[in-house]
Z-matrix of the N, CA and C atoms (Angstrom, degrees):
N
C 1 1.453
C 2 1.514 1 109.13
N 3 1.114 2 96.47 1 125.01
C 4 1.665 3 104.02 2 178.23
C 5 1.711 4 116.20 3 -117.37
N 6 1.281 5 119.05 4 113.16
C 7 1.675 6 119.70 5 -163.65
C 8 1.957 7 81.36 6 -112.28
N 9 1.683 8 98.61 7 172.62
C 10 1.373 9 138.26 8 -160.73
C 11 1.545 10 82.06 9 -133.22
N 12 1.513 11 96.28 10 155.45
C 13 1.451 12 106.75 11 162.39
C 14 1.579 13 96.40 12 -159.94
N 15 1.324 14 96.81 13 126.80
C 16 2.134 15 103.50 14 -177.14
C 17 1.508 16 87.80 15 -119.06
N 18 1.477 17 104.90 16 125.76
C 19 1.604 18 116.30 17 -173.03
C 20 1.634 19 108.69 18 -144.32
N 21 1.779 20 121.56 19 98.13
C 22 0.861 21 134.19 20 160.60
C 23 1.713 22 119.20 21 -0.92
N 24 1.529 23 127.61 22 150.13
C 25 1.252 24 130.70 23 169.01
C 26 1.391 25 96.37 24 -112.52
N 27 1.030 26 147.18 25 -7.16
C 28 1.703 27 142.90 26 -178.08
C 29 1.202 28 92.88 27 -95.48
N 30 1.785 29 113.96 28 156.31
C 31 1.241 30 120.93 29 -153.47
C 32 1.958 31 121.18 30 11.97
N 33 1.169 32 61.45 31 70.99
C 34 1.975 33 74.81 32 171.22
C 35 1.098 34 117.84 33 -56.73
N 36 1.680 35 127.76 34 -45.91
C 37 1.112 36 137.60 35 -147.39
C 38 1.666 37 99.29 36 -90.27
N 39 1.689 38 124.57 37 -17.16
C 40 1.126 39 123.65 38 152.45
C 41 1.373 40 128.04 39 -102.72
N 42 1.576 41 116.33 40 -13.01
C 43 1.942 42 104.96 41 157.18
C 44 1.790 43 117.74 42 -66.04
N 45 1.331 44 106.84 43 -39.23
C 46 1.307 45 113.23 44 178.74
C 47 1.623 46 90.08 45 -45.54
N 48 1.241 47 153.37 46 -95.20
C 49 1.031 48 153.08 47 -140.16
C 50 1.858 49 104.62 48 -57.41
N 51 1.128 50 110.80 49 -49.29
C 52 1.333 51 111.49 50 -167.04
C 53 2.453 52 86.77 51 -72.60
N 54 1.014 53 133.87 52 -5.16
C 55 1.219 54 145.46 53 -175.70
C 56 1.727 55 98.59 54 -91.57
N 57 1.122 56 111.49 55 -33.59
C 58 1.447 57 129.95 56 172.72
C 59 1.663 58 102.67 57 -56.04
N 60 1.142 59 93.92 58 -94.65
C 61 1.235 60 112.45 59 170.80
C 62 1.535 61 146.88 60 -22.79
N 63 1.097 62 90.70 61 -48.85
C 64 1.841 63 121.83 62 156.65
C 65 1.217 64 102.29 63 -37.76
N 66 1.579 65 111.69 64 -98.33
C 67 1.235 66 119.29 65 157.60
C 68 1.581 67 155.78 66 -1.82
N 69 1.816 68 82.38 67 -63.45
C 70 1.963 69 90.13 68 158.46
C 71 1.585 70 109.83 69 -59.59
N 72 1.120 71 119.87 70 -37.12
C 73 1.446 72 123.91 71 -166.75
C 74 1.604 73 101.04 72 -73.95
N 75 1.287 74 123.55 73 -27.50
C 76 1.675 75 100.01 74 -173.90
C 77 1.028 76 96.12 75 -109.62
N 78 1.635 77 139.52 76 7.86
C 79 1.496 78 135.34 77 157.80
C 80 1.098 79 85.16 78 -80.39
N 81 1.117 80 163.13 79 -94.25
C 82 1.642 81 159.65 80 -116.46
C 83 2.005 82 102.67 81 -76.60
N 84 1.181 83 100.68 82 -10.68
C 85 1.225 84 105.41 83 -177.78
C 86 1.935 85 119.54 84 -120.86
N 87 1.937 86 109.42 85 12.69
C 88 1.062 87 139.22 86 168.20
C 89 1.008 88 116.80 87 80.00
N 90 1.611 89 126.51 88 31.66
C 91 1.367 90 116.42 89 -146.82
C 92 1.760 91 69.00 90 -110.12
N 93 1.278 92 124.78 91 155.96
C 94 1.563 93 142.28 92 168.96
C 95 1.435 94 118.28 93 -70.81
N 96 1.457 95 106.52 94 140.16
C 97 1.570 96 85.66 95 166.14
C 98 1.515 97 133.00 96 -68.75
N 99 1.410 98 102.26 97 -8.88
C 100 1.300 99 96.46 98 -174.65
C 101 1.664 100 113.61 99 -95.70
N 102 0.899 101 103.74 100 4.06
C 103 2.059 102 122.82 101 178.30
C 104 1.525 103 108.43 102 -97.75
N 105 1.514 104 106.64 103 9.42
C 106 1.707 105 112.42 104 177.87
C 107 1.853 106 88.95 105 -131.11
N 108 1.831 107 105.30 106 130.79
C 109 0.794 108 95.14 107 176.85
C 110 1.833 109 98.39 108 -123.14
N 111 1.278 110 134.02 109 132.00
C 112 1.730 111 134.40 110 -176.82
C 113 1.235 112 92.99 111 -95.15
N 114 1.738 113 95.64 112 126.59
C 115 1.804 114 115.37 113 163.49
C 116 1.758 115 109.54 114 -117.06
N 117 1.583 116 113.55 115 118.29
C 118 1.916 117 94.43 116 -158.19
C 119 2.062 118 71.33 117 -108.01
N 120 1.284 119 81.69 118 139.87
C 121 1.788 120 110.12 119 159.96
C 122 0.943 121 123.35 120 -101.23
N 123 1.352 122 144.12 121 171.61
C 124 1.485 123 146.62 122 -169.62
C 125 1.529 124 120.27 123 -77.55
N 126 1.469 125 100.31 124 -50.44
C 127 1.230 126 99.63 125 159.77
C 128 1.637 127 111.97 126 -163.42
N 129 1.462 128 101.50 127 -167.72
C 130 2.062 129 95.65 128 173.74
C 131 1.254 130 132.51 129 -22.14
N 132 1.705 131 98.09 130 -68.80
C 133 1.281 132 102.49 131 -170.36
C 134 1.624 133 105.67 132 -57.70
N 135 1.379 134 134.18 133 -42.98
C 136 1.432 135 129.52 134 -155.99
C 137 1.951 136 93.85 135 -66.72
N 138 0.809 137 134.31 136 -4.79
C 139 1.616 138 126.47 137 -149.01
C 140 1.741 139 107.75 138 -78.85
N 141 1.484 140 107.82 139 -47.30
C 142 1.223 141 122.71 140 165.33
C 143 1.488 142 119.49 141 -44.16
N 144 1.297 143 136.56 142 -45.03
C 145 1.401 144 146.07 143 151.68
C 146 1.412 145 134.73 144 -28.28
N 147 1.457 146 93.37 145 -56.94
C 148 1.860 147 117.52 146 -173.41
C 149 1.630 148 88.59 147 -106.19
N 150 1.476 149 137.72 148 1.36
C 151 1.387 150 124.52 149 154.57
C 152 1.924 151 115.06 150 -92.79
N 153 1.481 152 114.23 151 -20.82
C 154 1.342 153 110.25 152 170.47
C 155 1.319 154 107.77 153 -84.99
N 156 1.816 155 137.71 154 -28.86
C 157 1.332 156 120.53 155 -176.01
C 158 1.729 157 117.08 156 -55.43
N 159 2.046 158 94.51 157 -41.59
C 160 1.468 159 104.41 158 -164.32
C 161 1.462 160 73.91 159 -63.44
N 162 1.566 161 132.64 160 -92.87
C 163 1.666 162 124.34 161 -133.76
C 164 1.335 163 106.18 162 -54.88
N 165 1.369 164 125.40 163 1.97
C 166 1.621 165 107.32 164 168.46
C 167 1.686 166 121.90 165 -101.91
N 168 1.519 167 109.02 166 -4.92
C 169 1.228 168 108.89 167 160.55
C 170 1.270 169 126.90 168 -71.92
N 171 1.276 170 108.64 169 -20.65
C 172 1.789 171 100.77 170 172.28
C 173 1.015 172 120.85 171 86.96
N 174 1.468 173 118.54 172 17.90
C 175 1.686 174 139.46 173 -159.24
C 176 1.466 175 95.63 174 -116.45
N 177 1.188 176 123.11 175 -21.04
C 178 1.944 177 128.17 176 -175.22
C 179 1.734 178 114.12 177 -118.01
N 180 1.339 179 97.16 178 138.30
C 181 1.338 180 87.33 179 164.72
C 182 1.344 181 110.41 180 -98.22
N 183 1.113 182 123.35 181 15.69
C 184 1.715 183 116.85 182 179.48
C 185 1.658 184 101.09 183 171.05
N 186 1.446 185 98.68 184 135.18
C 187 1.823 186 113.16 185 165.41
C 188 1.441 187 136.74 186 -125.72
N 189 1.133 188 89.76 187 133.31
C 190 1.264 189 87.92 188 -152.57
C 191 1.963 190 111.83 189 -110.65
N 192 1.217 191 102.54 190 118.94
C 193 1.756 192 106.76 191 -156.15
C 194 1.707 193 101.79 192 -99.33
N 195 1.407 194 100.93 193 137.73
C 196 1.135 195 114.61 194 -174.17
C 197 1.250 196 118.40 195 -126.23
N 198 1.620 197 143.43 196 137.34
C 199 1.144 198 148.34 197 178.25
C 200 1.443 199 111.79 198 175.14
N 201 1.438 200 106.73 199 163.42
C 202 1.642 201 143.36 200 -171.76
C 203 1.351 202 125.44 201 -95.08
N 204 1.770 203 147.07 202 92.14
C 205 1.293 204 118.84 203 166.17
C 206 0.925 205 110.42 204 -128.94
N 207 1.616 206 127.03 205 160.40
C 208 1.420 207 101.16 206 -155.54
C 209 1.781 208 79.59 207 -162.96
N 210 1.390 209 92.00 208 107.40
C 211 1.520 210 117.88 209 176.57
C 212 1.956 211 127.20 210 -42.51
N 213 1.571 212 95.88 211 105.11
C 214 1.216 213 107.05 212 -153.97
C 215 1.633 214 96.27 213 -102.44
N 216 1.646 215 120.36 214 -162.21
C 217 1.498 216 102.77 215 -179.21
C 218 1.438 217 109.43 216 -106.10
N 219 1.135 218 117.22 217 39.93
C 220 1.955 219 115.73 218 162.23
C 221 1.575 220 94.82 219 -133.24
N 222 1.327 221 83.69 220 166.97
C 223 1.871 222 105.39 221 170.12
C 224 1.610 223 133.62 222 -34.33
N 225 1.468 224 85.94 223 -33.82
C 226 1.291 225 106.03 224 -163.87
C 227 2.044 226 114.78 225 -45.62
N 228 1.224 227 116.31 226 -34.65
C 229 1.074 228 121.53 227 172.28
C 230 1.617 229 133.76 228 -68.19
N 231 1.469 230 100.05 229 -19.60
C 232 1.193 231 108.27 230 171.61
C 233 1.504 232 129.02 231 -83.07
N 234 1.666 233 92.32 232 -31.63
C 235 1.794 234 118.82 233 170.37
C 236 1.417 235 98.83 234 -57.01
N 237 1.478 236 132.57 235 -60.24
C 238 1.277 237 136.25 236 -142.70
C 239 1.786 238 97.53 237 -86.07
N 240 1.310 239 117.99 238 -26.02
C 241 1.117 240 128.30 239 -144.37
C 242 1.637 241 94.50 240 -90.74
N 243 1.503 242 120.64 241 -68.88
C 244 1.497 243 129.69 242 144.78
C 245 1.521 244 135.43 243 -26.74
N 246 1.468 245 104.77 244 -43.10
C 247 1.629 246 94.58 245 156.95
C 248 1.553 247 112.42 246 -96.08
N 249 1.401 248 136.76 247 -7.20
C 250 1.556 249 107.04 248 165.54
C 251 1.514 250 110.62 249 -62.31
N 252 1.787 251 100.80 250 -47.70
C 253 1.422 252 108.83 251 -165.49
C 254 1.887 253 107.77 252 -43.13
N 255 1.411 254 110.54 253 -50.43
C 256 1.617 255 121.89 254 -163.63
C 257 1.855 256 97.47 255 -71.46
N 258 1.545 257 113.22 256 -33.62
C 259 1.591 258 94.99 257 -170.78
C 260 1.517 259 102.54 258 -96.24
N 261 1.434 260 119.44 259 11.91
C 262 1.718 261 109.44 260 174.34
C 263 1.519 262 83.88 261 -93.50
N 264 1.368 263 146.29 262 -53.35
C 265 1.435 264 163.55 263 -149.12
C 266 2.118 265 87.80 264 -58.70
N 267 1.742 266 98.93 265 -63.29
C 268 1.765 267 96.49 266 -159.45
C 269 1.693 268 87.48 267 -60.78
N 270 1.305 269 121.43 268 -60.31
C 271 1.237 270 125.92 269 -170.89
C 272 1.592 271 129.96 270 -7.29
N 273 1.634 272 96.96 271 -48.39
C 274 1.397 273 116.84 272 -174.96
C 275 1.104 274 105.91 273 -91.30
N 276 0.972 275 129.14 274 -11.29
C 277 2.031 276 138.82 275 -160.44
C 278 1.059 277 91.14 276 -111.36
N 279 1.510 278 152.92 277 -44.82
C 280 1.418 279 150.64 278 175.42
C 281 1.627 280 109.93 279 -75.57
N 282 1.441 281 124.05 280 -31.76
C 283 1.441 282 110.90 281 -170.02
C 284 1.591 283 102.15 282 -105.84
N 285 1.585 284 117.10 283 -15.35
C 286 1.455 285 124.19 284 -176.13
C 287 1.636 286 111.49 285 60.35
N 288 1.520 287 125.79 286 6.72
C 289 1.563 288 125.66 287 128.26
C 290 0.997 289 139.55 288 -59.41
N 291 1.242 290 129.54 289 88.91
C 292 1.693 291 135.64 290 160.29
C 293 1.515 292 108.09 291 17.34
N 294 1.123 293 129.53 292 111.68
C 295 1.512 294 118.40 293 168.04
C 296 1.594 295 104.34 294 -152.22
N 297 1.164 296 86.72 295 113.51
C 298 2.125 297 114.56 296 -167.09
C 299 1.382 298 109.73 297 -82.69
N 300 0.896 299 120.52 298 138.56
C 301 1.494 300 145.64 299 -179.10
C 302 1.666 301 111.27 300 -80.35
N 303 1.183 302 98.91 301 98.92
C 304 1.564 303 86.95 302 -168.20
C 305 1.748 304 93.61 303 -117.13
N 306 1.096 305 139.81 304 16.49
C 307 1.691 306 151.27 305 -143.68
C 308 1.737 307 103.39 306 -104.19
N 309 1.337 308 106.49 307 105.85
C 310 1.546 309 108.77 308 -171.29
C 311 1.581 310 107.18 309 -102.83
N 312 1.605 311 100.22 310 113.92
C 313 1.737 312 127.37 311 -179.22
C 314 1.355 313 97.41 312 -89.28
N 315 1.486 314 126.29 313 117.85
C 316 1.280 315 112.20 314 -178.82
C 317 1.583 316 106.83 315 -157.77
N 318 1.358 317 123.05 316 132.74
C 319 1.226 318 127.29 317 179.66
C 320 1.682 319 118.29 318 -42.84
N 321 1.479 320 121.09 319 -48.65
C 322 1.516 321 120.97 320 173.33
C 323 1.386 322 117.65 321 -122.03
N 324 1.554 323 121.25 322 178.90
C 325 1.509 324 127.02 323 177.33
C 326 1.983 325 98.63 324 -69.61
N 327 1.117 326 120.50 325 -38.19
C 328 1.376 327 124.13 326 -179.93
C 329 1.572 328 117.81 327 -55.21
N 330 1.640 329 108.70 328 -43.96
C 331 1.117 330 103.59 329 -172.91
C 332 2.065 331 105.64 330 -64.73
N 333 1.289 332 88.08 331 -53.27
C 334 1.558 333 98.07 332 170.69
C 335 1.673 334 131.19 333 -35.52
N 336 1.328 335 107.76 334 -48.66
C 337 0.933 336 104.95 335 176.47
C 338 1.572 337 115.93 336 -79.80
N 339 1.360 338 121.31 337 -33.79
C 340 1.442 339 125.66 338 157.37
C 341 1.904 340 106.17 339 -24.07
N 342 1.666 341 106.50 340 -66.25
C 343 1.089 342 86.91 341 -164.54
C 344 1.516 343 123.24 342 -97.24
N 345 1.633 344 106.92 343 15.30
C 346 1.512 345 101.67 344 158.92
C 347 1.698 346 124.06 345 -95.26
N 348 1.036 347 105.37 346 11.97
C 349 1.742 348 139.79 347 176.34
C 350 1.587 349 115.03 348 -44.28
N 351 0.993 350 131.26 349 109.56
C 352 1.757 351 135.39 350 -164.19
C 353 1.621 352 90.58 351 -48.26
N 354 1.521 353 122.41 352 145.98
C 355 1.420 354 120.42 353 162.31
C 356 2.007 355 98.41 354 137.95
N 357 1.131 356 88.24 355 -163.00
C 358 1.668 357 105.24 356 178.05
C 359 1.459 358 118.49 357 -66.62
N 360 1.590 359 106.02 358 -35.62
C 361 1.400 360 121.43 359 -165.14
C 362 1.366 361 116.69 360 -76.34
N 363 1.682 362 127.34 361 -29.31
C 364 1.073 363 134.20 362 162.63
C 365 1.333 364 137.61 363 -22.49
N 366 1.032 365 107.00 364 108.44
C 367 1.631 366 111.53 365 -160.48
C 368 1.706 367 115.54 366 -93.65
N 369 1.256 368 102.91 367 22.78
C 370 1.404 369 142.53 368 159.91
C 371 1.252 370 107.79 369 -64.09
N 372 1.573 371 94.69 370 -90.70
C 373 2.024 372 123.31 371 164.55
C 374 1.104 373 102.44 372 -29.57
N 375 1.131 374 133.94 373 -91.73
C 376 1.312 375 149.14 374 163.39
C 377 2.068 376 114.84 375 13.16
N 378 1.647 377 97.09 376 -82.11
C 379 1.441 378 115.70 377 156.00
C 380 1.561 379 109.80 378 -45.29
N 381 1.380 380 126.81 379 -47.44
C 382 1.389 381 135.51 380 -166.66
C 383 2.116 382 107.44 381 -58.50
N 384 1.520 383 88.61 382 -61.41
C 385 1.402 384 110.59 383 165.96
C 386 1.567 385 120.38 384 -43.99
N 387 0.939 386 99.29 385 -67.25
C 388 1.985 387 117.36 386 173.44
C 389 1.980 388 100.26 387 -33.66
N 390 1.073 389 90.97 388 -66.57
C 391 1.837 390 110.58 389 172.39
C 392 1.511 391 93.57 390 -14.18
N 393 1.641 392 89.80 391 -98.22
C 394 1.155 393 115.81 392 -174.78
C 395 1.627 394 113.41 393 -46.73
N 396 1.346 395 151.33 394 -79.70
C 397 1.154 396 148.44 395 175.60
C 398 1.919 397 100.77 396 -18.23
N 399 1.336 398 106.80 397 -46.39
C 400 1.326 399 99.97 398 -178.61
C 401 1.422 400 131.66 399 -64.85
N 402 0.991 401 106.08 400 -58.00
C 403 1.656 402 134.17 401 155.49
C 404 1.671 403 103.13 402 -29.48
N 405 0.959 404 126.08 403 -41.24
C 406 1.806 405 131.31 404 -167.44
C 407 1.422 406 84.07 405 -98.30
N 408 1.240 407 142.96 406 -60.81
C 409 1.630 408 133.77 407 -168.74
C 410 1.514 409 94.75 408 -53.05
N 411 1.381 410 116.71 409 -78.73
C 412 1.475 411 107.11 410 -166.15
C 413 1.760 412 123.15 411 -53.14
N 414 1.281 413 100.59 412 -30.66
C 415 1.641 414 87.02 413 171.53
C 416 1.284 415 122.32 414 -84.69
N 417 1.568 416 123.30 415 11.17
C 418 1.330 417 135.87 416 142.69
C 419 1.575 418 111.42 417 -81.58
N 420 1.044 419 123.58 418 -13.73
C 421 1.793 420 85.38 419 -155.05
C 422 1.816 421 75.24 420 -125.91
N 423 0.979 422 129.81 421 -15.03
C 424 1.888 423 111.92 422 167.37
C 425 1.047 424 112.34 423 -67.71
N 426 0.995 425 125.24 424 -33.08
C 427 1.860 426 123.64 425 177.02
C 428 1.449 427 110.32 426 -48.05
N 429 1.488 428 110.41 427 -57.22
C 430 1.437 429 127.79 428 -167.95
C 431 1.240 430 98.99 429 -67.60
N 432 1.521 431 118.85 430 -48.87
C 433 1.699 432 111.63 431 -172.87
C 434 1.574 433 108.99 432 -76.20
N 435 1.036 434 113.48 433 2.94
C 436 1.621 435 107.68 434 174.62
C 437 1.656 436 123.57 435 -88.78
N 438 1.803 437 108.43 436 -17.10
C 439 1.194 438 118.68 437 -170.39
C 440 1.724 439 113.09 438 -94.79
């Protein structure tokens, strides 16, 4: 199994954690470090982009996108927030690779960091998990839909 991971450079100090996390989850789930490859983008909006190139090379069985926004007092968060959400969403629907939502919309820096926080709650893991759960559904259920 070979996973992708597209992980924001804005709020670093909370993707790094949710980058944490990711990780623990597909080591805990045997995947190698060297069968995970990290691509960091600039920010949200770019994630959807550098998550359809990897799932269209055919090099991953699943990607898993990571990023930070954290609701400030203009628009701007809602714009960025709506098109990551819709181009990680087409992404996976156009390449039919698993590609998990790992992108934390959140009213403060507290809530955020809560959930890029070492432990269960990590919304890293979380995204990491999704991956994987997916990856095992579809290589069950194409077989069946092929016969």
């Amino acid at each position: 199994m070979r996973f992708a991971i597209v992980v924001s450079r804005f709020n670093e100090g909370i993707t790094g954690g949710l980058l944490a996390g990711a990780r623990a989850a597909l080591a805990d789930a045997g995947v190698p470090g060297d069968q995970v490859t990290v691509v960091h983008v600039p920010g949200a909006f770019e994630i959807p982009l550098a998550a359809s190139e990897l799932a269209a090379s055919g090099r991953f069985n699943g990607v898993i996108c990571l990023g930070c926004l954290i609701k400030g007092d203009t628009m701007h968060f809602e714009y960025i927030a709506a098109a990551a959400t819709q181009g990680i969403m087409d992404a996976g629907l156009a390449t039919g690779i698993p590609i998990t939502f790992g992108v934390l919309t959140t009213l403060t820096e507290a809530q955020a960091e809560e959930r890029a926080a070492p432990g269960p709650g990590n919304k890293g893991r979380e995204a990491a998990q999704a991956a994987l759960d997916m990856t095992a559904l579809l290589a069950d259920l194409r077989p069946r839909l092929d016969q």
